[in-house]
PyMOL Python script that loads the backbone (N, CA, C, O; Angstrom):
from pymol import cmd

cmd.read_pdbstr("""\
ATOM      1  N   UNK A   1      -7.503   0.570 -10.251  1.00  0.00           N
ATOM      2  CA  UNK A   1      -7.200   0.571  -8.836  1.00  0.00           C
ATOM      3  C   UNK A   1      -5.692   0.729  -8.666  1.00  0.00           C
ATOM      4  O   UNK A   1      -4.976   0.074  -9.423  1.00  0.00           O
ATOM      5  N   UNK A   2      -5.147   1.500  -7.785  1.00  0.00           N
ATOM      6  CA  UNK A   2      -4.055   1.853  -7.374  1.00  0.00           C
ATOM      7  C   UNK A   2      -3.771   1.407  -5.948  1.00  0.00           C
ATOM      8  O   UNK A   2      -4.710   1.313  -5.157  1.00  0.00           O
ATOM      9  N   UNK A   3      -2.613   1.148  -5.605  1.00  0.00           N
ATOM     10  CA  UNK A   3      -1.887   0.427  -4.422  1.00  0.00           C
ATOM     11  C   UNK A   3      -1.675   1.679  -3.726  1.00  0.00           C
ATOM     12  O   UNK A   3      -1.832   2.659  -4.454  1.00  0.00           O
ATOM     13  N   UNK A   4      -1.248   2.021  -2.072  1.00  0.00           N
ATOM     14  CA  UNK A   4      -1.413   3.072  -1.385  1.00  0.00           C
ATOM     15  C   UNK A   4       0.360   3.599  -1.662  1.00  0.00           C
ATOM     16  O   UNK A   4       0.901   4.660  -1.351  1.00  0.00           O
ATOM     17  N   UNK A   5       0.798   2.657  -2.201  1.00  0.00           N
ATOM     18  CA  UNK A   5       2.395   3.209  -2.414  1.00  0.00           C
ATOM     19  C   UNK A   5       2.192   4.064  -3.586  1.00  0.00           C
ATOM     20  O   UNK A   5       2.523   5.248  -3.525  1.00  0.00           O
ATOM     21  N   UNK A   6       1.668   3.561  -4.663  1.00  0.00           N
ATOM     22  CA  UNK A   6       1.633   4.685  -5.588  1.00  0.00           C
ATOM     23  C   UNK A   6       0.717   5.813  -5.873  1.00  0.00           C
ATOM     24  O   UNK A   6       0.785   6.524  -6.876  1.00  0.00           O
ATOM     25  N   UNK A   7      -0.201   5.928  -4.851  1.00  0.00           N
ATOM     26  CA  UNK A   7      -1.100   7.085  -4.274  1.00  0.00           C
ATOM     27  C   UNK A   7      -0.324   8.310  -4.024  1.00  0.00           C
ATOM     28  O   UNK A   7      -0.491   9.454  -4.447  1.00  0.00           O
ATOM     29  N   UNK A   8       0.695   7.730  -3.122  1.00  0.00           N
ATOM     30  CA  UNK A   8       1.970   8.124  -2.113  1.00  0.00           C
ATOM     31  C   UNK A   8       2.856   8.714  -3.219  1.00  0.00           C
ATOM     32  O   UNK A   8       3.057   9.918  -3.374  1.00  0.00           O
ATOM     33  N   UNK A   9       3.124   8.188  -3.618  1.00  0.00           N
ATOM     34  CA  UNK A   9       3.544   8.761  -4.917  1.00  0.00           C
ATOM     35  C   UNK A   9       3.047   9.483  -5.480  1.00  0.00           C
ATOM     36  O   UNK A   9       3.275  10.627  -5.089  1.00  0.00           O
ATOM     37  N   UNK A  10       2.469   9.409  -6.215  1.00  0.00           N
ATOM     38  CA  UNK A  10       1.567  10.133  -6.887  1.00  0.00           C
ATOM     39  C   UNK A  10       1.228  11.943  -6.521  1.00  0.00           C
ATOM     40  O   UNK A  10       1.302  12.968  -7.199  1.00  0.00           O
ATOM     41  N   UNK A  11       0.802  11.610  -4.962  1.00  0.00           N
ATOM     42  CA  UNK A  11       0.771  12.803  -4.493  1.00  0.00           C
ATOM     43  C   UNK A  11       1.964  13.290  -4.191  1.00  0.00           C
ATOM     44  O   UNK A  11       2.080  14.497  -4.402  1.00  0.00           O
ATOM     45  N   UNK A  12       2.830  12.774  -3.792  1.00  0.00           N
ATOM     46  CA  UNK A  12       4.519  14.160  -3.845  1.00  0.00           C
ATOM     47  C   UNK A  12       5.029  14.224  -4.814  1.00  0.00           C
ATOM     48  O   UNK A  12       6.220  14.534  -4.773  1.00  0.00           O
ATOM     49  N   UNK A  13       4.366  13.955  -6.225  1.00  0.00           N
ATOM     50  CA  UNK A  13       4.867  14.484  -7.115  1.00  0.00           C
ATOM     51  C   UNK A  13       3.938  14.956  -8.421  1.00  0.00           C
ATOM     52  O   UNK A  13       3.995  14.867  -9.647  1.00  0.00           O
ATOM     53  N   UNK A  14       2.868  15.626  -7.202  1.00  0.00           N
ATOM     54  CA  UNK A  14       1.409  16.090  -7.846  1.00  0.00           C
ATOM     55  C   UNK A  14       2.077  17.952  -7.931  1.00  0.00           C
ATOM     56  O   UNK A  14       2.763  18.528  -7.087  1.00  0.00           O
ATOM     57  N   UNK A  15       1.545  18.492  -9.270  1.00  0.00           N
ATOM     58  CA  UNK A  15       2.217  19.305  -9.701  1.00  0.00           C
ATOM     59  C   UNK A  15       0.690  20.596  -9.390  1.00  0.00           C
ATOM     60  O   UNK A  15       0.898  21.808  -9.450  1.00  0.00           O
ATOM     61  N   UNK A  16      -0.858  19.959  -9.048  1.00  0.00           N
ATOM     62  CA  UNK A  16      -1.854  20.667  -8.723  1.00  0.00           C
ATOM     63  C   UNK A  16      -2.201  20.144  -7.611  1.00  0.00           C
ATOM     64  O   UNK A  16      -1.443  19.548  -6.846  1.00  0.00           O
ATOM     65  N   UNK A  17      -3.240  20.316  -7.472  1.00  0.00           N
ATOM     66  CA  UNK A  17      -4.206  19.860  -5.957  1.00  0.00           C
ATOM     67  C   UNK A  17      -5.062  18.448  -6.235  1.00  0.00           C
ATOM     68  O   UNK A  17      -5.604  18.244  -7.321  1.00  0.00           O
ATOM     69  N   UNK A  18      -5.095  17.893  -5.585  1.00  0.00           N
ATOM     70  CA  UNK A  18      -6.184  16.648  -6.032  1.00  0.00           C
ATOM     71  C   UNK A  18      -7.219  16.389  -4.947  1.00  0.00           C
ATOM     72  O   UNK A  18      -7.558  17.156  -4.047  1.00  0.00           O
ATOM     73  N   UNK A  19      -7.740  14.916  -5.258  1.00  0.00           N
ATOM     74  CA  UNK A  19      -9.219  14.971  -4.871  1.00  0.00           C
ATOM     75  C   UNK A  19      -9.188  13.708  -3.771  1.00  0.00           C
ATOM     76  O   UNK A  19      -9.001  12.609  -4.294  1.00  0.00           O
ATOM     77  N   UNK A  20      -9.315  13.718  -2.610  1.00  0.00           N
ATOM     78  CA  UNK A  20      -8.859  12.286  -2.070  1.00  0.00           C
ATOM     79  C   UNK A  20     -10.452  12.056  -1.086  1.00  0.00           C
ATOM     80  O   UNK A  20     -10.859  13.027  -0.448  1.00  0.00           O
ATOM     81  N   UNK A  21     -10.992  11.153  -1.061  1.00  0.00           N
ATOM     82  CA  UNK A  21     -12.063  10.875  -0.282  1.00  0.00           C
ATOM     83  C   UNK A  21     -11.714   9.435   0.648  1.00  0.00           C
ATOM     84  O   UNK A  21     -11.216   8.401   0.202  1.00  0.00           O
ATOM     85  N   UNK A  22     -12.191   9.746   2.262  1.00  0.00           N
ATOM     86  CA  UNK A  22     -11.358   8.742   3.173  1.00  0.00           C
ATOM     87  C   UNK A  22     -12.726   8.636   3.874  1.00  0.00           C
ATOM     88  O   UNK A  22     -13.743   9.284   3.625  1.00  0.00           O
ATOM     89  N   UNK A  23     -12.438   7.192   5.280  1.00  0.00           N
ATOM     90  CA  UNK A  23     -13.342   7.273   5.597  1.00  0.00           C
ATOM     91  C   UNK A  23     -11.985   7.860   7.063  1.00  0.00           C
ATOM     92  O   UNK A  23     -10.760   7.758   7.139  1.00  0.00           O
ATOM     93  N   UNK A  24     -13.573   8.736   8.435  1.00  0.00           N
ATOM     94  CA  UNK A  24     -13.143   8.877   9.333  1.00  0.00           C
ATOM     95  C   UNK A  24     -12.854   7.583  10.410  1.00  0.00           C
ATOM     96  O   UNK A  24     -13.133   6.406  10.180  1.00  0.00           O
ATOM     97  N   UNK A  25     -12.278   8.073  11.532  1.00  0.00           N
ATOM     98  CA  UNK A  25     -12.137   6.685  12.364  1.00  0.00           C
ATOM     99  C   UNK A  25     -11.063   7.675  13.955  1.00  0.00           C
ATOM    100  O   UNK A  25      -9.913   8.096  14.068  1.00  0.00           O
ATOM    101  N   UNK A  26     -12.045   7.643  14.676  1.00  0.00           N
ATOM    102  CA  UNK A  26     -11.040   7.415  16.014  1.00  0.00           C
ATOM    103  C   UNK A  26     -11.607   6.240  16.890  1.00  0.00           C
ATOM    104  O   UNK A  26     -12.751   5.789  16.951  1.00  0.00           O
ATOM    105  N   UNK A  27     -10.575   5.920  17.481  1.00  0.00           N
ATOM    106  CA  UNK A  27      -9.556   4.677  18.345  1.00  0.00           C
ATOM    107  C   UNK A  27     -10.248   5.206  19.763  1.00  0.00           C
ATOM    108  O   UNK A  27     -11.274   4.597  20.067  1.00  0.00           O
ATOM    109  N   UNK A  28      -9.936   5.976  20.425  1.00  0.00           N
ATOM    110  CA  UNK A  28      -9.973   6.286  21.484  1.00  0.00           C
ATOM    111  C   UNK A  28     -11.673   6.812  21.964  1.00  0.00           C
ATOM    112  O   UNK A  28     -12.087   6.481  23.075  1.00  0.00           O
ATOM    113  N   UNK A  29     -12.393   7.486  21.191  1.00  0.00           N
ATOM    114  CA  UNK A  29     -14.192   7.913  21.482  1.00  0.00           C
ATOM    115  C   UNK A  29     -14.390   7.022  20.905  1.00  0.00           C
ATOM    116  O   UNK A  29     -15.476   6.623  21.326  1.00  0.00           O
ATOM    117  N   UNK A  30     -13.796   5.878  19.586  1.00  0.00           N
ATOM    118  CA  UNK A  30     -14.787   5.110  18.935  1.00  0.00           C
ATOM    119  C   UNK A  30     -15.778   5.507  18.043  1.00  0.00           C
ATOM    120  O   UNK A  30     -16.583   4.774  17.470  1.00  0.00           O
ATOM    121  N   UNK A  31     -15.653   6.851  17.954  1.00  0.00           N
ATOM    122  CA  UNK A  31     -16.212   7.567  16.640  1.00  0.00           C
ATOM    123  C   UNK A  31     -15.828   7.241  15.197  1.00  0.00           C
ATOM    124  O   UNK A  31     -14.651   7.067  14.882  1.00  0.00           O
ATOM    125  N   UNK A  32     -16.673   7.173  14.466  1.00  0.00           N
ATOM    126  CA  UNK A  32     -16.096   6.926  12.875  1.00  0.00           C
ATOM    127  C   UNK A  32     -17.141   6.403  12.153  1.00  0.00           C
ATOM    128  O   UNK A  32     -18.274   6.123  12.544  1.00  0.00           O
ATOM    129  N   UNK A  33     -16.622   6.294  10.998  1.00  0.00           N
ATOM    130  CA  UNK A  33     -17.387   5.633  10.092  1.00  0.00           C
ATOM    131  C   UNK A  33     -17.676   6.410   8.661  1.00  0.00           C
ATOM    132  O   UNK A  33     -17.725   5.802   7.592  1.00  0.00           O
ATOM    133  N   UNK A  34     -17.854   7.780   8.783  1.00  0.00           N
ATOM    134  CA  UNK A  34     -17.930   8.896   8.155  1.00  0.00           C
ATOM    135  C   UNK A  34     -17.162   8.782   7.235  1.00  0.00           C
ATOM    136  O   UNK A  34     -15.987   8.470   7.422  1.00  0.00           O
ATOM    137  N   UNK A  35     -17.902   9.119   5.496  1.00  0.00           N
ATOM    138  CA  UNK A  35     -17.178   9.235   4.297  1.00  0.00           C
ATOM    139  C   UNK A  35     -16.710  10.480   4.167  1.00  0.00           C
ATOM    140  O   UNK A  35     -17.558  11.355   4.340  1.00  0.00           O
ATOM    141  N   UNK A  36     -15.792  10.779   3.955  1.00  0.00           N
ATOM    142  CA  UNK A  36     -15.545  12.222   3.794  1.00  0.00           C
ATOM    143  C   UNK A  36     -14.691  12.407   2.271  1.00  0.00           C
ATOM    144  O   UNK A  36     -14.232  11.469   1.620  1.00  0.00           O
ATOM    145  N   UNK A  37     -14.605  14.056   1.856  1.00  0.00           N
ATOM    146  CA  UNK A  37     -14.321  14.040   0.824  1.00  0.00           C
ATOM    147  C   UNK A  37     -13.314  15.387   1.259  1.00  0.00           C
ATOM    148  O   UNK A  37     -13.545  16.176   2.175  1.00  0.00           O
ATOM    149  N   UNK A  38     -12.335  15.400   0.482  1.00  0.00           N
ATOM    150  CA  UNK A  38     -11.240  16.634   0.856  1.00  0.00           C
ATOM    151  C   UNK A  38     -10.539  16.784  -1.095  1.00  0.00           C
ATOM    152  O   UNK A  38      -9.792  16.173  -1.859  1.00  0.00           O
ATOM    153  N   UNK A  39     -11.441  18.049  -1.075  1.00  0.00           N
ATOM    154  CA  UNK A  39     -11.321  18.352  -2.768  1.00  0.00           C
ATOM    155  C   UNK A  39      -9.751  19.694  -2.985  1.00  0.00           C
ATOM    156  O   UNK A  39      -9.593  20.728  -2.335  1.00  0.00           O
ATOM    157  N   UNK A  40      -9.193  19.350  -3.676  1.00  0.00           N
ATOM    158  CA  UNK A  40      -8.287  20.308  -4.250  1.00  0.00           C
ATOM    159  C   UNK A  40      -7.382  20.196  -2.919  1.00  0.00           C
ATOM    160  O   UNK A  40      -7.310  21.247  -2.282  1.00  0.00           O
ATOM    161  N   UNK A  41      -6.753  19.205  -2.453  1.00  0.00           N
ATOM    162  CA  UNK A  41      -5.595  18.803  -1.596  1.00  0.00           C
ATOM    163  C   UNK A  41      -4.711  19.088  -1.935  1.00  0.00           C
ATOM    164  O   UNK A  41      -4.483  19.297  -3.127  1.00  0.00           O
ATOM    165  N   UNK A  42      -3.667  19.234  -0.777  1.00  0.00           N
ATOM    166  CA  UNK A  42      -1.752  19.215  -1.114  1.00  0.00           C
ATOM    167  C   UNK A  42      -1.477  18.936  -0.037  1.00  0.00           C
ATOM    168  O   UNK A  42      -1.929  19.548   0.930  1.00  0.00           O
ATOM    169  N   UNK A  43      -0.762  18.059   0.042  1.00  0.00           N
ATOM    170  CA  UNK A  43       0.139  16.598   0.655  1.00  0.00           C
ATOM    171  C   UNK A  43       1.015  17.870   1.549  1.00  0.00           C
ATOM    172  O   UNK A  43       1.664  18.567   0.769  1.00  0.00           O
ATOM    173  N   UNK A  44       1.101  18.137   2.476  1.00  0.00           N
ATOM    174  CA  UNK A  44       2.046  18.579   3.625  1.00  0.00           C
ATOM    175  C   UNK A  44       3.338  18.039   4.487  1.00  0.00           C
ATOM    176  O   UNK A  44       4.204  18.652   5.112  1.00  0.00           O
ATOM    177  N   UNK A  45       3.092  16.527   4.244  1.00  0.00           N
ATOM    178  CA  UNK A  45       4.423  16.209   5.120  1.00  0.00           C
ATOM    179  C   UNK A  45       5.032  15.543   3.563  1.00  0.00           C
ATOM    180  O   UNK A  45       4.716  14.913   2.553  1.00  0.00           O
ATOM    181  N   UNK A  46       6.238  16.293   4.337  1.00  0.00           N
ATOM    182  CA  UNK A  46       7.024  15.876   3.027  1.00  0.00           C
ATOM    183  C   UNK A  46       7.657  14.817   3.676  1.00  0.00           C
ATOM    184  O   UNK A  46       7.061  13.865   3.172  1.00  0.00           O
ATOM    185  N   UNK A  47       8.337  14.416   4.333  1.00  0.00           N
ATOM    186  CA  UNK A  47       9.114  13.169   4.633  1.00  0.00           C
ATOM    187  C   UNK A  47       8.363  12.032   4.974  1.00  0.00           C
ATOM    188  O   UNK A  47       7.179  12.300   5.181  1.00  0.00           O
ATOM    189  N   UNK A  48       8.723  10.630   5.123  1.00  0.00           N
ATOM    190  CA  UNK A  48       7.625   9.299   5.239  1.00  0.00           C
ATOM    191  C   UNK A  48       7.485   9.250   6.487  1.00  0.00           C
ATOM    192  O   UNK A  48       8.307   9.402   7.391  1.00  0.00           O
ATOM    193  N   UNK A  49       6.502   9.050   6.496  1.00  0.00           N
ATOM    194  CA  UNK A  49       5.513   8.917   7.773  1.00  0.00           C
ATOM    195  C   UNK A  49       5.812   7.490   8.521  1.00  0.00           C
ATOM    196  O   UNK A  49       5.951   6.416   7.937  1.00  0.00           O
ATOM    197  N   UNK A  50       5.870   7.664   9.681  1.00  0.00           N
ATOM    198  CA  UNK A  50       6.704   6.392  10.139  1.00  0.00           C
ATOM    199  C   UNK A  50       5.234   5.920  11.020  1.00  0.00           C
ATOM    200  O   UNK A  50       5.067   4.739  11.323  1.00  0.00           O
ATOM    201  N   UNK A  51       4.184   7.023  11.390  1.00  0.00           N
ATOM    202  CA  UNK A  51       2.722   6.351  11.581  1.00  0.00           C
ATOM    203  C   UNK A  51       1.967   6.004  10.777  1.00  0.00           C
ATOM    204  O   UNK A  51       0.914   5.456  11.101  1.00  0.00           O
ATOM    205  N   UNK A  52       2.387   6.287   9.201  1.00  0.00           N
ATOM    206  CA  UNK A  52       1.411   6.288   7.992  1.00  0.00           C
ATOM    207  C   UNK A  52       0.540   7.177   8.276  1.00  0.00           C
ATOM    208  O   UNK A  52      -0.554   6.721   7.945  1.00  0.00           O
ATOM    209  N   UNK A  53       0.425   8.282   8.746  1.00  0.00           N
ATOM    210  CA  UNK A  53      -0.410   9.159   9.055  1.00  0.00           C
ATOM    211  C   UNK A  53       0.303  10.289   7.999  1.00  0.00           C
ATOM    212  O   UNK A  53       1.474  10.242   7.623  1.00  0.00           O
ATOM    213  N   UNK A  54      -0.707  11.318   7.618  1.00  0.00           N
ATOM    214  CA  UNK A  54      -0.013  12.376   6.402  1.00  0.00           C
ATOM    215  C   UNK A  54      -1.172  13.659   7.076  1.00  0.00           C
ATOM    216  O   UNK A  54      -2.289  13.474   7.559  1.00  0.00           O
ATOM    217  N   UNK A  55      -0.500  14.815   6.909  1.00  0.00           N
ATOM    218  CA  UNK A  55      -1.024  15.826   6.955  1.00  0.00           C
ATOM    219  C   UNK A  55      -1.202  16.780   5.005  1.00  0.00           C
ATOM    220  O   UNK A  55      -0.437  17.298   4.191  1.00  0.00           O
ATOM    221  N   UNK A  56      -2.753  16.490   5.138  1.00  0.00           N
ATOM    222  CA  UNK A  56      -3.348  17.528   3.915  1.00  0.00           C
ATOM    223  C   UNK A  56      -3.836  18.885   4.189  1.00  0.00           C
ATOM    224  O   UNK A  56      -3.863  19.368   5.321  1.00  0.00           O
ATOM    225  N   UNK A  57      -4.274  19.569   2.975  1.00  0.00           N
ATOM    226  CA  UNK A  57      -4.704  21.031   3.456  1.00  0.00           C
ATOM    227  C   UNK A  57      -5.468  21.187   2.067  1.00  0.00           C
ATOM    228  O   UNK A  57      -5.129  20.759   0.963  1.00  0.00           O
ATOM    229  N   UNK A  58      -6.760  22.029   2.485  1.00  0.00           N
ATOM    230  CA  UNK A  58      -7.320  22.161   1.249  1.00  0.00           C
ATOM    231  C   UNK A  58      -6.986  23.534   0.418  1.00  0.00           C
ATOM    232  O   UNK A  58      -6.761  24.503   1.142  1.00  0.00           O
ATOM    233  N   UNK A  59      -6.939  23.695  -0.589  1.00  0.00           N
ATOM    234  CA  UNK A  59      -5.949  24.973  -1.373  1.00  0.00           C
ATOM    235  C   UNK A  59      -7.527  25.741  -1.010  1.00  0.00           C
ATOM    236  O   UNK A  59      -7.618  26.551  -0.087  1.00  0.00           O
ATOM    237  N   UNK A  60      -8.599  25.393  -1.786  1.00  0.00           N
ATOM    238  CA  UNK A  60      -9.882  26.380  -1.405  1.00  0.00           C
ATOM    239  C   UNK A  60     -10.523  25.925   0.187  1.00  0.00           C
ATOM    240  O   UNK A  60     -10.625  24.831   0.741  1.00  0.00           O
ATOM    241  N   UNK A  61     -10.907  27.394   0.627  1.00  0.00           N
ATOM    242  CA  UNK A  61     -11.916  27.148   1.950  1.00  0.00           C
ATOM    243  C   UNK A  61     -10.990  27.098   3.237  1.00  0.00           C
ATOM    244  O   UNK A  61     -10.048  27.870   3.418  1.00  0.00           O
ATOM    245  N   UNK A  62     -11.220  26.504   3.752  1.00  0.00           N
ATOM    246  CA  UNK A  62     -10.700  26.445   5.373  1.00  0.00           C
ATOM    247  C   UNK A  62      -8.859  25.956   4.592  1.00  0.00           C
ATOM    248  O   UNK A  62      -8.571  25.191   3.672  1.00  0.00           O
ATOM    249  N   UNK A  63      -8.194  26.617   5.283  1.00  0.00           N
ATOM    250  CA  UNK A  63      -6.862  25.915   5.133  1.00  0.00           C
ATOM    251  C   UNK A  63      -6.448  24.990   6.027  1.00  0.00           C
ATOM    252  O   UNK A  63      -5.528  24.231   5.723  1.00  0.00           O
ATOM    253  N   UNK A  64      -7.185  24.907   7.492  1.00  0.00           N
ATOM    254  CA  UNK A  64      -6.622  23.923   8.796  1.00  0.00           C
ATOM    255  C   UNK A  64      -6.068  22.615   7.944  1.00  0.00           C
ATOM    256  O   UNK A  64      -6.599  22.071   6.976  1.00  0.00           O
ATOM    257  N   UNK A  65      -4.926  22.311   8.565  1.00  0.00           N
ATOM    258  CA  UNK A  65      -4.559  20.897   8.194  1.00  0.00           C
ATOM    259  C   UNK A  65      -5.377  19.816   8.529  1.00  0.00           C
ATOM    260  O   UNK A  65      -5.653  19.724   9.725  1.00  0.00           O
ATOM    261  N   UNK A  66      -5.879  18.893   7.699  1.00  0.00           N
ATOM    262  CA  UNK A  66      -6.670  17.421   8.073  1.00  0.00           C
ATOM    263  C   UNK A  66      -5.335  16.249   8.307  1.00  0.00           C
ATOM    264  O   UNK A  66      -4.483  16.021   7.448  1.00  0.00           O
ATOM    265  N   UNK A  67      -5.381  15.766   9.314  1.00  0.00           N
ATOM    266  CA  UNK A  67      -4.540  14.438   9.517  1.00  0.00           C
ATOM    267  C   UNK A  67      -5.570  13.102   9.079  1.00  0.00           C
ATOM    268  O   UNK A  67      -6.717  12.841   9.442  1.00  0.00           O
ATOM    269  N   UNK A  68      -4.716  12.450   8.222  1.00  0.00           N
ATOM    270  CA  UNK A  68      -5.745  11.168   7.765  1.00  0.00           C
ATOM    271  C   UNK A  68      -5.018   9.683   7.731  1.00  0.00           C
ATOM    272  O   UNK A  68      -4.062   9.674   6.956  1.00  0.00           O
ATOM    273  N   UNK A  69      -5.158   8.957   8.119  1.00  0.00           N
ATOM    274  CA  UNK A  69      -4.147   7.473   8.393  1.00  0.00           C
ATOM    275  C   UNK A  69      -4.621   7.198   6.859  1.00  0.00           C
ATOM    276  O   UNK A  69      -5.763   7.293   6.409  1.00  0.00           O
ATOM    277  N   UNK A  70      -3.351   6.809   6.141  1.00  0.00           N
ATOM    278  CA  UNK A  70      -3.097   6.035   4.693  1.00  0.00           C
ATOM    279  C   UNK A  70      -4.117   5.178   4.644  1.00  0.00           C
ATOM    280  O   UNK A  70      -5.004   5.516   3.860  1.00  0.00           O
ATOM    281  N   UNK A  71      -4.350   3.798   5.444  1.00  0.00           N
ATOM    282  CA  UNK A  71      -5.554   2.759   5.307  1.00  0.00           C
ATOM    283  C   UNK A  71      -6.716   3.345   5.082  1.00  0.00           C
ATOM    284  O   UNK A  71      -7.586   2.668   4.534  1.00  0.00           O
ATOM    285  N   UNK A  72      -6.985   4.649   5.425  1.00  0.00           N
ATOM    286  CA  UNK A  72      -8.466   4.929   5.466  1.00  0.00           C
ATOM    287  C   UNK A  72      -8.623   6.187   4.264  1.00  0.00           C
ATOM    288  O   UNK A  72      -9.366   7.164   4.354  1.00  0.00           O
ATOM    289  N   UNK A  73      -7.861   5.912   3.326  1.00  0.00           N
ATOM    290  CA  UNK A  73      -8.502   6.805   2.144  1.00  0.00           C
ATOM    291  C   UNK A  73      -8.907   5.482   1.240  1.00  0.00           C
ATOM    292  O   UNK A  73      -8.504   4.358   0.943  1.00  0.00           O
ATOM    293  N   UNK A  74      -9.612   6.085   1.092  1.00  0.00           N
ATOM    294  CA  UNK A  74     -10.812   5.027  -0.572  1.00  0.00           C
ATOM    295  C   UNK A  74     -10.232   5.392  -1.862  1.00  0.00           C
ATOM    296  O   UNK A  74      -9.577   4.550  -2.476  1.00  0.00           O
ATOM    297  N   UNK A  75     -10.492   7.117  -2.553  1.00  0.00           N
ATOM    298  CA  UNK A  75     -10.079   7.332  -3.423  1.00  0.00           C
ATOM    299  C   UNK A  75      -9.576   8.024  -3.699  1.00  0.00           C
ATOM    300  O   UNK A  75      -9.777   9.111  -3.158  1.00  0.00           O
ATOM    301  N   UNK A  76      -8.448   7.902  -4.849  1.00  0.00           N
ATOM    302  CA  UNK A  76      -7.472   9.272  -4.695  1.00  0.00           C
ATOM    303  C   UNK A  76      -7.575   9.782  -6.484  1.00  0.00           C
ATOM    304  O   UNK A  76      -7.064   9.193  -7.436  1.00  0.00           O
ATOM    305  N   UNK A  77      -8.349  10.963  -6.505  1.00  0.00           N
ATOM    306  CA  UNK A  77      -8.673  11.665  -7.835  1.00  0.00           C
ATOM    307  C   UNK A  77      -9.471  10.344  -8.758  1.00  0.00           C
ATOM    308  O   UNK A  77      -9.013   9.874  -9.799  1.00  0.00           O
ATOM    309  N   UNK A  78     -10.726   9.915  -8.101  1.00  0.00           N
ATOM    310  CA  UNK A  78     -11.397   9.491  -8.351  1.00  0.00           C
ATOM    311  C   UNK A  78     -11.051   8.091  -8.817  1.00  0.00           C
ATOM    312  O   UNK A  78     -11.869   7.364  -9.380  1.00  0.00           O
ATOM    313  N   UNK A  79     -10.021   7.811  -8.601  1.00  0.00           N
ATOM    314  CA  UNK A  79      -9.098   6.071  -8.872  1.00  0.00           C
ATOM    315  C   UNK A  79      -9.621   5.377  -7.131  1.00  0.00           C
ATOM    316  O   UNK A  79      -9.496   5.865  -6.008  1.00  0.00           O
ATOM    317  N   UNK A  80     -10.102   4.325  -7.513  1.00  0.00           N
ATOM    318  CA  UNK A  80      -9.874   3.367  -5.693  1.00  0.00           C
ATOM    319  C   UNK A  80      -8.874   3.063  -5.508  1.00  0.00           C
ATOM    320  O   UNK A  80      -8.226   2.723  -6.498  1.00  0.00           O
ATOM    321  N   UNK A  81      -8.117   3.012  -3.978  1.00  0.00           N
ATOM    322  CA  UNK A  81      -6.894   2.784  -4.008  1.00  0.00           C
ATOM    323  C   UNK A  81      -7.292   1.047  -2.785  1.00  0.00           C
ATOM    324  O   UNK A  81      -8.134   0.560  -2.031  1.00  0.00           O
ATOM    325  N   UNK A  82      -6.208   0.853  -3.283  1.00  0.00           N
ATOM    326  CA  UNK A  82      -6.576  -0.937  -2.776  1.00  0.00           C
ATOM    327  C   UNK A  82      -5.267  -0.942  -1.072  1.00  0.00           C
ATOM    328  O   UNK A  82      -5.162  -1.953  -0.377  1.00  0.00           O
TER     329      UNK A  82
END
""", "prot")
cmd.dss("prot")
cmd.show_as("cartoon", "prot")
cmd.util.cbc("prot")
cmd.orient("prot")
């Protein structure tokens, strides 16, 4: 198990794409709950996130950016992150 700081890490100084699975969640419809999986990632915001929010993109398939809040990823390249 890995801490979300060294996830954070991990990914800006990921040299391929990795594998991060989160759950969904909005605040405002109250929608969520949804496991999701986002395979062959790259970390987009390069500077720290002052919402803890990060923009990913998947290298294969749709390129749209996914926005995902830090608390709500589970696993990052198949490690749980705590």
């Amino acid at each position: 198990m890995i801490t979300v700081q060294e996830m954070v890490q991990r990914m800006r100084s990921a040299d391929k794409p990795f594998d991060i699975t989160f759950v969904t969640a909005n605040r405002t419809t109250g929608e969520g709950g949804q496991v999701r999986e986002l395979r062959s990632a790259e970390l987009l915001t390069k500077k720290r996130a002052s919402r803890r929010i990060l923009d990913f993109r998947s290298v294969r398939g749709t390129r749209a950016p996914v926005r995902i809040h830090l608390d709500l990823i589970l696993w990052f390249n198949n490690i749980p992150v705590a």
